[in-house]
Wavefront OBJ file of the C-alpha trace (Angstrom):
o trace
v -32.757 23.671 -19.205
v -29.281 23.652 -18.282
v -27.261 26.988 -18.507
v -24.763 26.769 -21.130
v -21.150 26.768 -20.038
v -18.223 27.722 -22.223
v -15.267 25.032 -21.784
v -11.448 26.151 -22.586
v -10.093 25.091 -25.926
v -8.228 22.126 -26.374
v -5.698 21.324 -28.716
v -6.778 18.670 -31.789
v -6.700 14.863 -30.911
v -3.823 14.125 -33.055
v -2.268 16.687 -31.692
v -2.347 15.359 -27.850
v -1.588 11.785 -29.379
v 1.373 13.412 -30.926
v 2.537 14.406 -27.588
v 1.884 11.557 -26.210
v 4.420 9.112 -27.997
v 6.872 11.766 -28.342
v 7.274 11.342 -24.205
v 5.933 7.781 -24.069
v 8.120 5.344 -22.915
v 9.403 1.747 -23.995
v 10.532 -1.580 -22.497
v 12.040 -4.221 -24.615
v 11.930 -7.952 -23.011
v 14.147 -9.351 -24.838
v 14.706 -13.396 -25.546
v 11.209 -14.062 -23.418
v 10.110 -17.377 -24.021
v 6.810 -17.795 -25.858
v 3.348 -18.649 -23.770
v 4.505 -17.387 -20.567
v 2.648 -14.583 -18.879
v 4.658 -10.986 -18.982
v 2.350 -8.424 -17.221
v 2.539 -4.184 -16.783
v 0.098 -2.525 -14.447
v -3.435 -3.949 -14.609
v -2.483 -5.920 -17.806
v -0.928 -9.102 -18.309
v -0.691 -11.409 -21.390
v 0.300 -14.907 -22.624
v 2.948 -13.603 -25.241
v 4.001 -15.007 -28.686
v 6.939 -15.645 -30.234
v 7.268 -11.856 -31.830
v 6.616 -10.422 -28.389
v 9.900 -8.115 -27.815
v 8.208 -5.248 -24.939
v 5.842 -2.822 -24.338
v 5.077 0.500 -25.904
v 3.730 3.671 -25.411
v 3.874 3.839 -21.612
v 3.393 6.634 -19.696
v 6.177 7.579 -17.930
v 6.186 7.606 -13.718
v 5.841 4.349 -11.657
v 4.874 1.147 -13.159
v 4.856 -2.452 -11.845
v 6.233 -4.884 -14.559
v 5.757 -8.773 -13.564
v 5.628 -12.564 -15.064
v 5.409 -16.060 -14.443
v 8.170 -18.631 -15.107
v 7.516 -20.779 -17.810
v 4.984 -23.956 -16.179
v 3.600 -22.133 -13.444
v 0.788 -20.241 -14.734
v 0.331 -17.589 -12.480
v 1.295 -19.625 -9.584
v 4.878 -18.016 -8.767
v 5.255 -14.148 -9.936
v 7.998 -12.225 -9.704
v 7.963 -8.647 -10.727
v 10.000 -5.134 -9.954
v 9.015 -1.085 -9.712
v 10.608 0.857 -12.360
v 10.157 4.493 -12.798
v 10.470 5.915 -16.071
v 11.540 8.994 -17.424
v 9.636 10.938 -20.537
v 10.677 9.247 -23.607
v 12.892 6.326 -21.603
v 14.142 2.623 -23.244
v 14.739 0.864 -20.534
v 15.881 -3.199 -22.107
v 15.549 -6.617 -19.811
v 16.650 -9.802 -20.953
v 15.375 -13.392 -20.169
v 17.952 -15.331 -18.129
v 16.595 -18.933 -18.955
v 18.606 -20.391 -16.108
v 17.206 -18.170 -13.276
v 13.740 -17.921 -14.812
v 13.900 -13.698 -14.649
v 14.502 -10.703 -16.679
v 17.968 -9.081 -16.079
v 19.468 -5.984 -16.774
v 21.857 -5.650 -19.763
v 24.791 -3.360 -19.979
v 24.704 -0.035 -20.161
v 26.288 0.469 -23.959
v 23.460 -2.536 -25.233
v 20.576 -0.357 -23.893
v 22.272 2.389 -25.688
v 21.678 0.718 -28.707
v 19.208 -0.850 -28.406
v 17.417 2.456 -27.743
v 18.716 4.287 -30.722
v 16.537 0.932 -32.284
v 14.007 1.883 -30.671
v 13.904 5.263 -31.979
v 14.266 4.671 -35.391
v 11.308 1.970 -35.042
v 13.391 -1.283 -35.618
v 11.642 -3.060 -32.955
v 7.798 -1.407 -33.986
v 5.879 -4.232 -35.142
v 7.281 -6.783 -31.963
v 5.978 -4.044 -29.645
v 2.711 -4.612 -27.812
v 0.876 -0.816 -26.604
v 0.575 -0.054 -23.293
v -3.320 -0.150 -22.516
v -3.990 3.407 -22.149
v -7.413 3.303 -21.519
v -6.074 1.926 -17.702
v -3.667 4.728 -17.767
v -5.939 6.895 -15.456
v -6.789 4.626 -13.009
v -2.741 3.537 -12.538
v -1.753 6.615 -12.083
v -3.913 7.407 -9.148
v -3.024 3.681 -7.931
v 1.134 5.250 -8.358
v 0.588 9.094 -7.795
v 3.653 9.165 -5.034
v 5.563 6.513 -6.195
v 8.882 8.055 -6.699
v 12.255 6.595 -7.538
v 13.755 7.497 -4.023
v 10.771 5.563 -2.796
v 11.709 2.422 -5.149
v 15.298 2.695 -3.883
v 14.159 2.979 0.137
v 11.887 -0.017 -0.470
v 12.914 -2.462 -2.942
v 15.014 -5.692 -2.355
v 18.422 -5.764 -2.777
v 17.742 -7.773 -6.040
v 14.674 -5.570 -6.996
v 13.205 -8.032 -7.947
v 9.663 -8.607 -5.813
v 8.786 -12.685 -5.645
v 4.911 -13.913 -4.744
v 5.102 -14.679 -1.264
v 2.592 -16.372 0.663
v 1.163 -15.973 4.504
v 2.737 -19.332 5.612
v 5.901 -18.889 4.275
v 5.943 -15.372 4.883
v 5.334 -16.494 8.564
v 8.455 -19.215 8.878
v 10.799 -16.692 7.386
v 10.107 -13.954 9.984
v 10.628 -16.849 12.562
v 13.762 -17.824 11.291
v 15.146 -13.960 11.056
v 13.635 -13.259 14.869
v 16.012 -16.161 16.013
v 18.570 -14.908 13.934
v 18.881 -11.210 15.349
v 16.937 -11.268 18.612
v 14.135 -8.961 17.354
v 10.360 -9.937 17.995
v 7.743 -9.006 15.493
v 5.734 -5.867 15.575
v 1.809 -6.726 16.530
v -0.751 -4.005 15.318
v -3.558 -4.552 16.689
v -6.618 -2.908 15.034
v -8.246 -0.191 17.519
v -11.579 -0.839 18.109
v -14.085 1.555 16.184
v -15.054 3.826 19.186
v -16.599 7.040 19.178
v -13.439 9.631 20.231
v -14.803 12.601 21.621
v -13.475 14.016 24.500
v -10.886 11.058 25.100
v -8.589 13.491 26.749
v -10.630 13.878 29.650
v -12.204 10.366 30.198
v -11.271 6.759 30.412
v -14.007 5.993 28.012
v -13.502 3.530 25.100
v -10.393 2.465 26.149
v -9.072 -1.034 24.566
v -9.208 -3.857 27.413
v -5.403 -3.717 27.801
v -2.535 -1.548 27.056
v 1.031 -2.683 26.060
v 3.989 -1.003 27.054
v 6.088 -1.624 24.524
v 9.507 0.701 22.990
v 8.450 3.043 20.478
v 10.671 1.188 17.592
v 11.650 -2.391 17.095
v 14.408 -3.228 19.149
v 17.667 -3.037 17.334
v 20.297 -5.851 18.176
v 23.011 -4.366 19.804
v 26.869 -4.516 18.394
v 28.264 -6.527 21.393
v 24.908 -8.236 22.500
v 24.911 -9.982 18.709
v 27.359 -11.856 17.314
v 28.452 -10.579 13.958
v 27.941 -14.419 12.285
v 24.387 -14.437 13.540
v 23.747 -10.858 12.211
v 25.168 -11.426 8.636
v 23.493 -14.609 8.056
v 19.991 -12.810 8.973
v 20.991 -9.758 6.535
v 22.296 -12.893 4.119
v 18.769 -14.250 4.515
v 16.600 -10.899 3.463
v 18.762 -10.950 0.647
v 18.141 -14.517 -0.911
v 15.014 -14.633 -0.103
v 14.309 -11.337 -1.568
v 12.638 -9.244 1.097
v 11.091 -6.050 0.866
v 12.968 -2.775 3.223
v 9.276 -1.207 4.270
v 9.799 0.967 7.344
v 9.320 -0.282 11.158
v 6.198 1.167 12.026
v 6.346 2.317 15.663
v 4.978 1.057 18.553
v 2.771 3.466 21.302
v 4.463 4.229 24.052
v 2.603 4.630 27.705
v 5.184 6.674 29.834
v 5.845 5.958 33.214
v 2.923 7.204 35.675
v 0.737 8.440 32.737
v -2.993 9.093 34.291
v -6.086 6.854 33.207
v -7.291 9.990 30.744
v -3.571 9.956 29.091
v -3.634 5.897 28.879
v -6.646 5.707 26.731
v -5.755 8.910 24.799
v -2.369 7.230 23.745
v -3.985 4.114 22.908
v -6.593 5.416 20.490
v -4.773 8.089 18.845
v -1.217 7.200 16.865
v 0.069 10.630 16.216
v 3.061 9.988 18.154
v 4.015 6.969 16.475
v 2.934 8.299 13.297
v 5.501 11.820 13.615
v 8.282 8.990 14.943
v 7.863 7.539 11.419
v 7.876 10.948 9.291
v 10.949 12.141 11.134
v 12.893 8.699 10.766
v 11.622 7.808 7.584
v 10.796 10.800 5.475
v 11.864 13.984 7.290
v 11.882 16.199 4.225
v 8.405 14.429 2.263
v 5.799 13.522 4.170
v 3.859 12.410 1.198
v 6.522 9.764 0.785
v 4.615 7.738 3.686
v 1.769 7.962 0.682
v 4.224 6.203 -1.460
v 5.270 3.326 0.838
v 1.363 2.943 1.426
v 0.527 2.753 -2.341
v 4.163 0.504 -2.901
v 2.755 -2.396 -0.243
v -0.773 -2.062 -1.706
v 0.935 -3.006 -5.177
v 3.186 -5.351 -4.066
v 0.218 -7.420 -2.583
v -2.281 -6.646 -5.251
v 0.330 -7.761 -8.418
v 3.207 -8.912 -7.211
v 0.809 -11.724 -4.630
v 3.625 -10.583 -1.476
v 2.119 -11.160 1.610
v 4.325 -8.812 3.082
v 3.100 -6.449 0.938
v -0.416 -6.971 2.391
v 0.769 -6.872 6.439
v 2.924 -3.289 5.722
v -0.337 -1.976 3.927
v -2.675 -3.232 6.836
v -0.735 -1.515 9.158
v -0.245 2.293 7.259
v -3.719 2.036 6.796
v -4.465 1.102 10.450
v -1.643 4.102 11.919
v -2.677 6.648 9.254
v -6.356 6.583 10.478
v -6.164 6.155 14.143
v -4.017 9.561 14.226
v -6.235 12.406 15.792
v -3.722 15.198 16.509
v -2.171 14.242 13.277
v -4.986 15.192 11.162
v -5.261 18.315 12.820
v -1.089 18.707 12.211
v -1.360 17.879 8.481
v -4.368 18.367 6.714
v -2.501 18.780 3.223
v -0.868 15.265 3.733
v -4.466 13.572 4.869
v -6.399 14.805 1.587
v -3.914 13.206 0.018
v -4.159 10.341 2.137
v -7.897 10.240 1.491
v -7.435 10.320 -2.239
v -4.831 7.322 -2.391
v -7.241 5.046 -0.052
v -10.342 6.438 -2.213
v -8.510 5.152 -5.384
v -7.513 1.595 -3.619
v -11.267 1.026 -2.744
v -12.253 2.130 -6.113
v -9.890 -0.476 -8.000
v -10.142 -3.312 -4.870
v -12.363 -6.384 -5.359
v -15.983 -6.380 -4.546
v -15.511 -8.439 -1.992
v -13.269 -6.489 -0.180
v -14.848 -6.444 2.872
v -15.842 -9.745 3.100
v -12.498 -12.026 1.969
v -11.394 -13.928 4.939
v -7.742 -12.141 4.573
v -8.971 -9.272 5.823
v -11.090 -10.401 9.115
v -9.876 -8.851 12.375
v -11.972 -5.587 11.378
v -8.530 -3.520 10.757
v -9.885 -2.229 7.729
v -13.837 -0.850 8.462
v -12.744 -0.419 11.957
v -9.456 1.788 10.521
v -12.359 3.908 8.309
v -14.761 4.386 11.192
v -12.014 5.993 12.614
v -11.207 7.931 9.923
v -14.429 8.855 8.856
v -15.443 10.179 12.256
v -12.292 12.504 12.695
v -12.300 13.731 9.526
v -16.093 14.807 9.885
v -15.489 16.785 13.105
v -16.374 20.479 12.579
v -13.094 21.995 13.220
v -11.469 19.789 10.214
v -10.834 21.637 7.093
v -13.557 21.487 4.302
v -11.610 19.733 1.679
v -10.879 17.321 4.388
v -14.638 16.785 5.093
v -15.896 16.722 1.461
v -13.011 14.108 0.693
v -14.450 11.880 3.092
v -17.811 12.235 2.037
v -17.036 11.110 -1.113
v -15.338 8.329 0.134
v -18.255 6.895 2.277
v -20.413 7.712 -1.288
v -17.867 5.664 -2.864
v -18.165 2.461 -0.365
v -21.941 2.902 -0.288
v -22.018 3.161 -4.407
v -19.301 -0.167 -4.899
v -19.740 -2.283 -2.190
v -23.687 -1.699 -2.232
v -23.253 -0.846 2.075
v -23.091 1.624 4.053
v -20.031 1.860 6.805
v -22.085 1.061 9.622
v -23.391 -2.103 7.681
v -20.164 -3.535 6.969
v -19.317 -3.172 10.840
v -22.629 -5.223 11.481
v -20.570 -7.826 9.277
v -16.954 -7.718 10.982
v -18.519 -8.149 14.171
v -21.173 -11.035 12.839
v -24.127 -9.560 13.833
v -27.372 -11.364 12.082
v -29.507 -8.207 14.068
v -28.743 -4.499 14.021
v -29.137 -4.270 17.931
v -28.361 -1.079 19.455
v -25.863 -1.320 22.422
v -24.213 2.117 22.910
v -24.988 2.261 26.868
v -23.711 -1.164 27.388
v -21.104 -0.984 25.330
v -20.113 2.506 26.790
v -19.832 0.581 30.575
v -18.036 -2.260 29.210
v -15.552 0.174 27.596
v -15.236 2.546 30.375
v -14.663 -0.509 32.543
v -11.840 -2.075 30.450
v -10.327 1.276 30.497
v -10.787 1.592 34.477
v -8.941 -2.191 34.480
v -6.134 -1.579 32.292
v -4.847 1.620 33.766
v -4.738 -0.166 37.523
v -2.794 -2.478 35.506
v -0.899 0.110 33.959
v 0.134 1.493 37.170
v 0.971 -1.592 39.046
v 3.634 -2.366 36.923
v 5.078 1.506 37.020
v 5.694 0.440 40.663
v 7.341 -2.759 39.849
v 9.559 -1.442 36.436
v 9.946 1.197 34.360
v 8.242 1.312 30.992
v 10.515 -0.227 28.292
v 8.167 -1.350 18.009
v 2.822 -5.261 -6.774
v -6.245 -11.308 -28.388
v -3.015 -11.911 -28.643
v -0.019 -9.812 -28.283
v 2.430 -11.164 -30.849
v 0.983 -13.846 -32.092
v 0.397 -14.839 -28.121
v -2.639 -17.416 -28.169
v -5.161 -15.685 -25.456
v -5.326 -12.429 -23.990
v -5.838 -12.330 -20.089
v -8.409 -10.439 -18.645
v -7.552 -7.265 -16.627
v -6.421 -7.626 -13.279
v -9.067 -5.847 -10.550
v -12.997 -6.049 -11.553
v -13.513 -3.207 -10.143
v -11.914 -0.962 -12.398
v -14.381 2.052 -13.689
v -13.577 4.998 -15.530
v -15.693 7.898 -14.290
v -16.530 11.110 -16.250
v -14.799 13.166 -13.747
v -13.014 12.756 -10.450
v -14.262 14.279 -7.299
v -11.384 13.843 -5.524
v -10.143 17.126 -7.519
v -12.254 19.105 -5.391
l 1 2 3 4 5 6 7 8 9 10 11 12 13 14 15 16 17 18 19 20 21 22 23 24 25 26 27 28 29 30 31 32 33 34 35 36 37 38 39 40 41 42 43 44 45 46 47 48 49 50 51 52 53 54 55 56 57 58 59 60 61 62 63 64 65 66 67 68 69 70 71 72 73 74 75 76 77 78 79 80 81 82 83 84 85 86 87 88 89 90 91 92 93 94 95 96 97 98 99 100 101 102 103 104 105 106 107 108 109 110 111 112 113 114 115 116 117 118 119 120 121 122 123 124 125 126 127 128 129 130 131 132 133 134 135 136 137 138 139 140 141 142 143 144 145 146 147 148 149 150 151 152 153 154 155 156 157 158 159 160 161 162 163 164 165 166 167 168 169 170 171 172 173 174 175 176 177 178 179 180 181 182 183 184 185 186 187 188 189 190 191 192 193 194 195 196 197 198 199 200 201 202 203 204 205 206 207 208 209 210 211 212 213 214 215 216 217 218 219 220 221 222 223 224 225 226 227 228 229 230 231 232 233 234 235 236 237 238 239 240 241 242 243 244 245 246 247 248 249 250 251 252 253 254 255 256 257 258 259 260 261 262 263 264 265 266 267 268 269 270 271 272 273 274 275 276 277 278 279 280 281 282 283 284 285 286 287 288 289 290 291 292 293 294 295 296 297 298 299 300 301 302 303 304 305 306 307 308 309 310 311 312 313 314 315 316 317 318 319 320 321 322 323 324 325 326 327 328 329 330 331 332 333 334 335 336 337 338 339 340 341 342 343 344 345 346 347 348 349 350 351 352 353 354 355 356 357 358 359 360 361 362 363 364 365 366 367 368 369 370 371 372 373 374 375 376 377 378 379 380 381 382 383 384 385 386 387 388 389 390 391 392 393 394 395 396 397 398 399 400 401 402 403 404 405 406 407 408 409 410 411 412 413 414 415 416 417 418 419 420 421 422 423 424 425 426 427 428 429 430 431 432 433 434 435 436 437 438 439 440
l 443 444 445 446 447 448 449 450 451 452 453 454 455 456 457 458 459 460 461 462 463 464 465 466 467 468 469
């Protein structure tokens, strides 16, 4: 029999409800023409012609998005908006430009005071709440500074896919000079004692500057410059950070080339202290912003700035050790991303190149080591419970996959030589050229006809959440 346990005292339901709407917040869509698709967080619907907004939304982050009228989920455009306790924010439909602008500051005044005295009630759709949970560990450190940092200049995020995405960072590489930054995914190798050996190094090192290169005021003309900023503009790109490249200095040793190509920190504390000097968390928020941006707002950009947070963030050994606080945290947003992800997750094409089970070996394996912090190492055990519970594998299984292995074969010795022996290679290659150069970085509601189904399968409400612990 279970011992009895007394539990604190809550206040009545309607009481809590009460609360609820009194801080809830509301978006009117105004003019929105009927039968296209108007979406908030994980829901989106085919609206009527009484649809007006959204009601009783939490306040914080939330992603609002639709599709212009015709092309049925085919083009999306969306924006972040974070909302105050009680806020009206009001949008209306520009039929011309297909998107929902902002209206002057005295009409939202208005219309709010509408809003309050419940003109608009019965032309306002609820905010799902039973999704409320889940979004807000999707948006925990989402933050207006981080919408302002990221955003376009229009705010407005447009569906963006890998081919086009492609041409366009052609086209602005010509423009300024710059040249993309490559992330290759470190291999998933076993990290002890990399400081003193050349094993498991990666078969070649770059040496590459530690940030993008910027183009320089009399290397660039000013015409070729402006048209390039001109260009992220129009085509409405998103401002994530550079993420920084690793750096081999000049004469480093064999033992310091394959520590500095397995473990980030550096480039990770280049990116704090450029990027978000007094938050660290807000590197969470960028991280949870791409994920969003790809998941509902279809932005391949979106995708490649997640892919590579997720590969820097665990690939960072020192940085772990540095701050523990900041990779709980970090756990708990990628622990809610695989939660809410497809089931498929690790096997969609999209994500071959093994950044992602590769990126939570990694992680996994530092996290684990016996001079990590408990928290740390009960976080990530409830993380690999998490991938073994959803995606019905364990870690080491979905490795088998990324590397298409039909046979669980086990090659640790040979694999040990071949890594020690790409490690031997690539530092004589590392020093040669020292001596030739020096080392240069998203029913029906009113009357609407059908009512989508919620965005992400996965979604699961559980009775409590261990990442609390």
């Amino acid at each position: 029999m279970m011992p009895s346990r007394s539990l604190p005292i809550a206040p009545p339901a309607g009481e809590l409800i009460s609360e609820a709407a009194a801080s809830s917040c509301t978006i009117l869509l105004l003019d929105a023409p009927k039968d296209i698709d108007v979406g908030i967080d994980y829901h989106f619907w085919k609206i009527g012609p009484r649809f007006m907004g959204i009601k009783l939304i939490p306040p914080g982050a939330h992603y609002i998005y639709w599709s212009p009228p015709g092309e049925e989920g085919d083009t999306r455009l969306g924006y972040f908006l974070y909302l105050k306790p009680a806020q009206v924010v009001v949008r209306r439909w520009n039929a011309e430009a297909e998107v929902f602008d902002v209206v002057s500051e005295d009409e939202e005044t208005r219309y709010g005071d509408g809003v309050s005295n419940l003109h608009f009630e019965q032309n306002l759709g609820p905010y799902p709440l039973e999704l409320a949970s889940d979004w807000s560990e999707l948006s925990s450190h989402i933050t207006q500074t981080i919408i302002d940092k990221v955003e376009p200049v229009g705010h407005r995020i447009a569906s963006r896919g890998k081919e086009y995405d492609a041409e366009d960072k052609r086209r602005m590489e010509r423009a300024t000079g710059q040249e993309s930054v490559s992330l290759p995914a470190p291999p998933p190798a076993k990290r002890r004692g990399v400081s003193s050996s050349a094993e498991s190094a990666p078969p070649a090192v770059a040496q590459e500057p530690s940030e993008p290169p910027q183009p320089a005021a009399e290397d660039a003309p000013t015409e070729s410059f402006d048209s390039s900023f001109r260009g992220r503009v129009s085509s409405g790109t998103v401002f994530f950070s550079d993420i920084p490249k690793t750096r081999i200095p000049p004469g480093s040793s064999p033992s310091d080339v394959t520590r500095l190509s397995l473990d980030r920190s550096s480039c990770l504390e280049k990116l704090l202290t450029a990027n978000y000097r007094n938050d660290d968390r807000g590197i969470l928020g960028e991280l949870q912003f791409a994920y969003i941006a790809f998941l509902l707002g279809q932005n391949f950009d979106g995708f490649e700035q997640w892919k590579a947070l997720v590969t820097l963030l665990c690939n960072c050994e020192d940085s772990i050790r540095a701050h523990p606080d900041l990779y709980c945290d970090f756990i708990r947003v990628l622990y809610a991303q695989l939660k809410q992800a497809p089931d498929d997750l690790f096997t969609d094409s999209l994500l071959q190149g093994n950044f992602l089970t590769s990126g939570l070996s990694s992680l996994c394996e530092l996290c684990t080591d016996a001079s990590a912090p408990p928290k740390l190492r009960r976080r990530v055990d409830y993380l690999r419970d998490l991938i073994r519970s959803k995606f019905k594998m364990s870690l080491e299984e979905i490795e088998g996959l990324d590397a298409d292995a039909p046979i669980v074969v086990d090659l640790q010795e040979e694999q040990r030589a071949i890594d020690r022996a790409n490690a031997e290679a690539a530092a004589r290659q590392h020093q040669q050229q020292q001596q030739q150069q020096p080392s240069v970085s998203e029913a029906d509601m009113m009357n609407g006809p059908d009512l989508n189904s919620t965005i992400g399968s996965g979604l699961s409400s559980a009775p409590e959440d261990p990442m609390e612990t």
